[in-house]
C-alpha positions in Angstrom: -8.7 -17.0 -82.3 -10.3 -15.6 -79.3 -13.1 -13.0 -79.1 -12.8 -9.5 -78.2 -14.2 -9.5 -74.7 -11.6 -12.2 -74.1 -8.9 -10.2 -75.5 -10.0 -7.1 -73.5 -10.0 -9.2 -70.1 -6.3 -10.9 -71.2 -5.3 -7.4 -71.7 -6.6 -5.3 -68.6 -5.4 -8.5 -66.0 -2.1 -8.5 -67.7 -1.2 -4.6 -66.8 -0.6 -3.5 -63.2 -0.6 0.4 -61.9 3.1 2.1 -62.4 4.7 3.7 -59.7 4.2 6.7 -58.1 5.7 10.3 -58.2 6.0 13.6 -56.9 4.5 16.6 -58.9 3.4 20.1 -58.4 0.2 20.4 -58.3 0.2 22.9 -61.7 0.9 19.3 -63.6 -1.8 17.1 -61.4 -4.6 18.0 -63.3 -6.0 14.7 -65.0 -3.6 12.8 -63.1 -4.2 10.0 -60.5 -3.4 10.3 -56.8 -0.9 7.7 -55.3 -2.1 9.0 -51.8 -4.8 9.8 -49.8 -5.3 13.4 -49.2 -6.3 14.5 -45.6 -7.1 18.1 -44.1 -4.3 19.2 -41.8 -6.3 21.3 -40.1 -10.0 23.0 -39.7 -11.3 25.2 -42.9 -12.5 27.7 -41.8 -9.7 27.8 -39.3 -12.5 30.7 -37.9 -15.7 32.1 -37.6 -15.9 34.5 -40.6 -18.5 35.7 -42.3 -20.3 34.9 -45.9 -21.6 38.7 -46.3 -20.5 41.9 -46.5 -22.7 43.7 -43.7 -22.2 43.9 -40.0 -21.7 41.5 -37.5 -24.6 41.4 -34.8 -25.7 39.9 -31.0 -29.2 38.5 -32.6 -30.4 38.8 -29.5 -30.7 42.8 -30.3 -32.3 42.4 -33.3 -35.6 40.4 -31.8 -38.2 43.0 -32.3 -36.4 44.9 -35.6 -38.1 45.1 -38.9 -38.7 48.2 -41.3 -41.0 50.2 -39.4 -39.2 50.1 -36.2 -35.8 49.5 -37.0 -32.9 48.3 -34.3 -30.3 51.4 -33.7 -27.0 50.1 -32.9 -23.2 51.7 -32.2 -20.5 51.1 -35.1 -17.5 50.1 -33.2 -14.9 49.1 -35.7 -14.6 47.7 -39.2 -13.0 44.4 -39.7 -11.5 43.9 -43.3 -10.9 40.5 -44.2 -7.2 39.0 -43.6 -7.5 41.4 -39.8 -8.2 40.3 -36.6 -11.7 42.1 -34.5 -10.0 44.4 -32.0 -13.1 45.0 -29.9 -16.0 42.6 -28.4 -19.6 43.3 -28.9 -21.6 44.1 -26.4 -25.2 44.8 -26.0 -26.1 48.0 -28.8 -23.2 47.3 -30.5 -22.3 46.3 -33.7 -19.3 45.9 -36.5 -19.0 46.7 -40.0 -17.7 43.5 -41.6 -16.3 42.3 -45.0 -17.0 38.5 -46.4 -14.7 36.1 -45.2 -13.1 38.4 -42.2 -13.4 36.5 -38.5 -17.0 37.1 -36.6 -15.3 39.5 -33.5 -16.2 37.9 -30.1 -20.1 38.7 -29.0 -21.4 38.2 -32.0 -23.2 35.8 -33.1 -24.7 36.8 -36.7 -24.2 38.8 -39.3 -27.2 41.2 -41.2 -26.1 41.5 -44.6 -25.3 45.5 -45.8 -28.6 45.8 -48.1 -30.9 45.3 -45.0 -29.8 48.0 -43.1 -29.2 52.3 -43.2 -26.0 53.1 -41.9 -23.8 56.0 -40.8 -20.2 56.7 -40.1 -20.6 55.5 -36.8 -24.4 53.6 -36.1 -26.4 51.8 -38.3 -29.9 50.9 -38.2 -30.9 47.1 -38.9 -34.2 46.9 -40.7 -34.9 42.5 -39.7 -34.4 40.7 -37.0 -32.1 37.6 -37.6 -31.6 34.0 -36.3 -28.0 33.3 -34.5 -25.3 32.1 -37.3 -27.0 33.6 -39.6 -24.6 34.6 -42.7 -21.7 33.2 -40.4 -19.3 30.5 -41.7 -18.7 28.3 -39.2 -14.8 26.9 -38.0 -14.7 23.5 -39.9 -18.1 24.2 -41.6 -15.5 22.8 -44.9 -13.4 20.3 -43.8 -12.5 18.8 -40.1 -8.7 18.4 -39.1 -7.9 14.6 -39.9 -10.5 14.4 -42.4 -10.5 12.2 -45.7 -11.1 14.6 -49.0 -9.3 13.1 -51.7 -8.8 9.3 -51.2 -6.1 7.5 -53.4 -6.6 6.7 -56.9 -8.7 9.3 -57.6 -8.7 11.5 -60.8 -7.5 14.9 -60.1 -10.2 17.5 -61.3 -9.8 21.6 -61.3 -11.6 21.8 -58.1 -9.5 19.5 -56.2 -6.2 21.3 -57.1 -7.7 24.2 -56.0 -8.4 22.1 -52.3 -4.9 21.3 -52.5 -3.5 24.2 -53.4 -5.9 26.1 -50.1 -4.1 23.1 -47.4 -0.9 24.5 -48.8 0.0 21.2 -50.2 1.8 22.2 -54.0 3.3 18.6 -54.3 1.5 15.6 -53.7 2.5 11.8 -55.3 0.8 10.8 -58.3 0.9 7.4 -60.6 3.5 7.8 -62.9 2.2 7.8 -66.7 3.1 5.2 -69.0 6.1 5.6 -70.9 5.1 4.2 -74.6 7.4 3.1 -77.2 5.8 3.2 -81.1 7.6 0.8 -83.4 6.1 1.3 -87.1 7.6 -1.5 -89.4 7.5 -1.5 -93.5 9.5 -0.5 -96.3 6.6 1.2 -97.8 6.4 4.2 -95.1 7.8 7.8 -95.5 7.9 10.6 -92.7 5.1 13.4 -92.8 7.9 15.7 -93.9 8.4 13.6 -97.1 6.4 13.1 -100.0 5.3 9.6 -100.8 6.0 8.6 -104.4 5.5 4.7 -106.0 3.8 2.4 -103.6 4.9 4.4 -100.3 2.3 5.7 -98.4 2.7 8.2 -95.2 3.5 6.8 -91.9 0.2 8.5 -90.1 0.2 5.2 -87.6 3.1 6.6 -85.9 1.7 10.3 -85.0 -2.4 9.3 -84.8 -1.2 6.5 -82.0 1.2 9.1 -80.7 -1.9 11.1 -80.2 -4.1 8.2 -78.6 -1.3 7.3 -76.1 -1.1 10.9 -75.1 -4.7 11.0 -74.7 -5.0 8.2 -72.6 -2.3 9.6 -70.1 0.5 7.7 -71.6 3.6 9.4 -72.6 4.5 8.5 -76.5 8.2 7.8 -77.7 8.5 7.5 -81.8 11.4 5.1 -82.3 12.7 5.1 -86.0 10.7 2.8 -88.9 11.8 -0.4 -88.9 12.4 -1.6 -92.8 11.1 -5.8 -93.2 14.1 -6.9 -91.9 14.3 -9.2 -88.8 17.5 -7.9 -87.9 16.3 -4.2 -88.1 12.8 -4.9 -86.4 15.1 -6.5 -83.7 17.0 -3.9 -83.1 14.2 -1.5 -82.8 12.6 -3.9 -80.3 15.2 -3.7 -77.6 15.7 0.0 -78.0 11.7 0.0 -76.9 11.9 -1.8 -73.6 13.8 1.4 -72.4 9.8 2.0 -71.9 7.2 0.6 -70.0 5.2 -0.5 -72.9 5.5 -1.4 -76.5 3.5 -0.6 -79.4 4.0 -1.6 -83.1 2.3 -1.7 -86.4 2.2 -3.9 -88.7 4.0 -7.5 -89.5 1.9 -9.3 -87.5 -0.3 -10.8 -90.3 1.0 -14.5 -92.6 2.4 -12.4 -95.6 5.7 -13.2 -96.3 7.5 -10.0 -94.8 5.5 -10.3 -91.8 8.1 -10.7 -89.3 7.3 -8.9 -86.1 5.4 -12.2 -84.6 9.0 -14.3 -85.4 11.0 -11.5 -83.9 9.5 -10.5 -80.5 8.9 -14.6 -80.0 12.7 -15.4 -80.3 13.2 -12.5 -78.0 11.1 -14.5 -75.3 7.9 -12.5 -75.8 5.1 -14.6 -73.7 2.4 -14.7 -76.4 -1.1 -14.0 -74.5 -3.1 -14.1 -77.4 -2.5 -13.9 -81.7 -5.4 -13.2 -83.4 -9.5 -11.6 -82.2 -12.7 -12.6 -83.9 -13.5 -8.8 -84.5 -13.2 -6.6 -87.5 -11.4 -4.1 -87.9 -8.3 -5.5 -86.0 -8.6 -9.3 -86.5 -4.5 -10.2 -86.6 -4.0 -8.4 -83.1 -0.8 -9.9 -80.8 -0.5 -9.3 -77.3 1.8 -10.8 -75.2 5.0 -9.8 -72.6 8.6 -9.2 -73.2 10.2 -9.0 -70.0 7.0 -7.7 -68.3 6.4 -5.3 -70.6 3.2 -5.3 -72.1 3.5 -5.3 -75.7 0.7 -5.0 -78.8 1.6 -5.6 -81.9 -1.2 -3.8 -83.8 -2.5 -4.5 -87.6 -0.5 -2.0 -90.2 -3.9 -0.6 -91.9 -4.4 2.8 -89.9 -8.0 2.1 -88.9 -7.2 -1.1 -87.5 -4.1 0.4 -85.9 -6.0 3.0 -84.2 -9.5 1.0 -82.9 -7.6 -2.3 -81.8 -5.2 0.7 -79.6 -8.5 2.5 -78.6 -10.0 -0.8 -77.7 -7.7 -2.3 -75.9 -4.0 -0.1 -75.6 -6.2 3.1 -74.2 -7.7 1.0 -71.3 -4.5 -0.7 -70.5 -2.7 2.9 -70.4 -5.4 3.9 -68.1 -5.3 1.5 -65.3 -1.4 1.5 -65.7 -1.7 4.9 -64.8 -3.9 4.2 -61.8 -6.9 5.1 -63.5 -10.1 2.4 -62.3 -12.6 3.6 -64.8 -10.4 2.7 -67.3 -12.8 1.1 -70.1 -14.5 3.1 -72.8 -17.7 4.7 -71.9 -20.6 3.1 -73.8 -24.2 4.0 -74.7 -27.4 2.6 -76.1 -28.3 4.3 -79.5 -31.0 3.2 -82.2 -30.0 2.5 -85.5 -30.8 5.3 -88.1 -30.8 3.1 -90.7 -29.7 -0.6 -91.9 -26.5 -1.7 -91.0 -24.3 -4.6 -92.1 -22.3 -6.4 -89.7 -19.8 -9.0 -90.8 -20.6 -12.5 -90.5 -18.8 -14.5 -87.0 -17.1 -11.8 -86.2 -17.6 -8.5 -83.7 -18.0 -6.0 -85.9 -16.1 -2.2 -84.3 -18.6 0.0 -87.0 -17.5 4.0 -87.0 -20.4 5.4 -86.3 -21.8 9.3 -85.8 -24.1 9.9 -83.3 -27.2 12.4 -82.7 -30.0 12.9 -80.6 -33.9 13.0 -81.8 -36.5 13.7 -79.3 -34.9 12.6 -76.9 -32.9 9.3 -78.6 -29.4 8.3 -79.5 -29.5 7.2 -83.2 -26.3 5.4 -84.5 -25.6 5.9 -88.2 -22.6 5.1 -90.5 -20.0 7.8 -91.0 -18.2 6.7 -94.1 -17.2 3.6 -95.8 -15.8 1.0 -93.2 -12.6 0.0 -95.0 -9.5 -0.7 -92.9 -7.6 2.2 -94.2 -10.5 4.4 -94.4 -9.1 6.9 -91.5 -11.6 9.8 -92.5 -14.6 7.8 -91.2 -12.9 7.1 -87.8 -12.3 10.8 -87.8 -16.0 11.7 -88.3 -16.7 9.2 -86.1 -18.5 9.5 -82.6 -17.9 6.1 -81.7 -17.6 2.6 -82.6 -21.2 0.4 -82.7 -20.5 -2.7 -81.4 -21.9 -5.2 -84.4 -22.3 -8.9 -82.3 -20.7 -11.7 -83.8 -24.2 -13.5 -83.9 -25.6 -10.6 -86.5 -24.7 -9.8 -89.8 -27.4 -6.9 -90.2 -28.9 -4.8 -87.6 -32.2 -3.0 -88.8 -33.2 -0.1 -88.6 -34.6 1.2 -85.4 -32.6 -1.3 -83.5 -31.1 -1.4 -80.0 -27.6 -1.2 -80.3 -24.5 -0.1 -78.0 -21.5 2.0 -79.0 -18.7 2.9 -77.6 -17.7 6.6 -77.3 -14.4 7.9 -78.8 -14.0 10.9 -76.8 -14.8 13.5 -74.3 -17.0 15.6 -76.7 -18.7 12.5 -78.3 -20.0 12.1 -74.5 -21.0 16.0 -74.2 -22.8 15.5 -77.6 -25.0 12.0 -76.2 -25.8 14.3 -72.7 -29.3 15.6 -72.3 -27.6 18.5 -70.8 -30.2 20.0 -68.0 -32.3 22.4 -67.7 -32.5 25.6 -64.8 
């Protein structure tokens, strides 16, 4: 039996990026570029300007202020989208919308609420500094410039960039395709009510969920019954996908026969078995490349061992570098009990107290206890070395989710 930061390091060197493909951009978001991105030309591509007002030669405005304002000739107004059609010469001036082009003489612009104006003349109440409330050509981006390197994380700003270089496909890592094998006579569909010793298959839509999450996409092959035969056959229709998951049968009970099956397939068996709780019978291994976890049956276990080690590996398969769970330090809000020699994933909520993360308990830790994982903030990581952690002690845990992070933020203040 190995321990879980072995596991997670067999795991993340065992899976490789997928390929890449093309998309439009409408379906990047979240998704990892298999390029780098650079500007094909200057933005601005032109002088423009960043107010509404007129565009200036500063050089009239040197003595202007309130008292004794600068008189100047309106010669045109330039819309944005139009070319200037005149050049400004001394006393002249332009009445000018954000983002049009600064028309040749110019060399400022004074925005609309410091000035009086006319039809045709405005007065300019301050004198201004050359460029002033000008946009420069290439004040953005250069031509030949780097602004999204490769393998980064698409985010709504940089589809927008994309989208204002006219690019509306660009090649992104290919998400994971996922196969979820769910094996055990006991299991019934959602649509079906469980009656005698069935229970519900939730494993097969809660990891459905997870893979989805961590930018895999999830296929739900049928239950496979304890039969070898059956569990077989469900196996091969899986490596259609790029990797497989399945629950349960992976323990030493006597109709535990997913760890026989995938091994006379010619699984290469990585690892069988983590010193951690929830999770402990977890088996990870290779089938033709593939990477394959066979995950504990209870639902808890099911779902941590897939958020602890499945998630990442989805991540970095999908080109993703930052692909472990985020962690933070918290302080126990009370005494906790860790299991003895083992690592110890607790379900923990998390809030903030002048200042300080405090840790506590969200609900029994039983492995088929799914409500507490669903209060849960994260999971406490309980060493192997500890089998309580006091109150008021320094503890990490790793988050579960984009809002657990929002709620451990200190946010910021104007």
């Amino acid at each position: 039996m190995i321990s879980a930061d072995q596991a997670f390091k067999i795991v993340v060197e065992n899976v490789q990026p997928t390929g890449v493909e093309r998309v439009f951009i409408r379906e990047a978001l979240g998704r990892v570029l298999g390029e780098p991105i650079y500007a094909p030309r200057d933005v601005p591509s032109f002088d423009n300007s960043a107010m509404d007002g007129f565009a200036v030669r500063s050089g009239d405005l040197a003595l202007a202020s309130r008292e004794r304002p600068a008189k100047l000739k309106v010669v045109e107004t330039i819309a944005a989208g139009s070319f200037p059609k005149t050049e400004l010469g001394p006393g002249l001036a332009a009445r000018i919308m954000t983002g049009a082009p600064i028309p040749y003489g110019a060399d400022a612009v004074v925005p609309v609420e410091q000035t009086r104006s006319s039809d045709d003349t405005v007065e300019v109440l301050v004198s201004v500094n050359s460029g002033g409330c000008v946009r420069r050509r290439g004040e953005d981006l250069r031509e030949g410039m780097l602004i999204l390197p490769a393998r980064r994380r698409l985010r709504v700003a940089d589809v927008g960039l994309l989208a204002s270089l006219n690019r509306s496909m660009i090649d992104v890592y290919r998400r994971p395709r996922v196969a979820i094998v769910c094996t055990g006579d006991e299991l019934v569909d959602i649509d079906q009510q469980p009656s005698g010793a069935q229970v519900v298959n939730s494993n097969a839509y809660g990891l459905a969920a997870a893979i989805s999450e961590a930018g895999g996409e999830a296929t739900l092959l049928r239950v496979a019954r304890d039969r070898p035969p059956e569990i077989r056959e469900r196996f091969c229709e899986a490596l259609c996908c790029d990797v497989i998951v399945s629950t349960g049968g992976v323990s030493v009970g006597q109709f535990d026969h997913v760890k026989q099956v995938v091994r006379e397939l010619g699984m290469r068996e990585l690892f069988h078995g983590v010193a951690q709780r929830p999770g402990r019978p977890l088996m990870f291994g290779l089938l033709e490349e593939r990477p394959v976890f066979g995950l504990p049956g209870n639902p808890v276990s099911a779902l941590v061992c897939f958020e602890l080690y499945g998630g990442p590996a989805l991540r970095k398969m999908g080109g993703r570098e930052d692909f472990w769970l985020p962690r933070v330090t918290a302080l126990c809000a009370q005494d906790i009990k860790s299991a003895a020699n083992l690592t110890e994933f607790i379900r923990v909520r998390i809030e903030r107290r002048n200042g300080e993360l405090y840790a506590a308990p969200s609900g029994e830790q039983g492995s088929a206890v799914l409500s507490a994982l669903s209060r849960a903030d994260g999971l406490l990581i309980g060493p192997a070395g500890k089998t309580s952690l006091p109150r008021g002690s320094q503890v990490e845990v790793l988050l579960l989710s984009s809002e657990a992070a929002l709620r451990c933020s200190e946010g910021f203040e104007a």
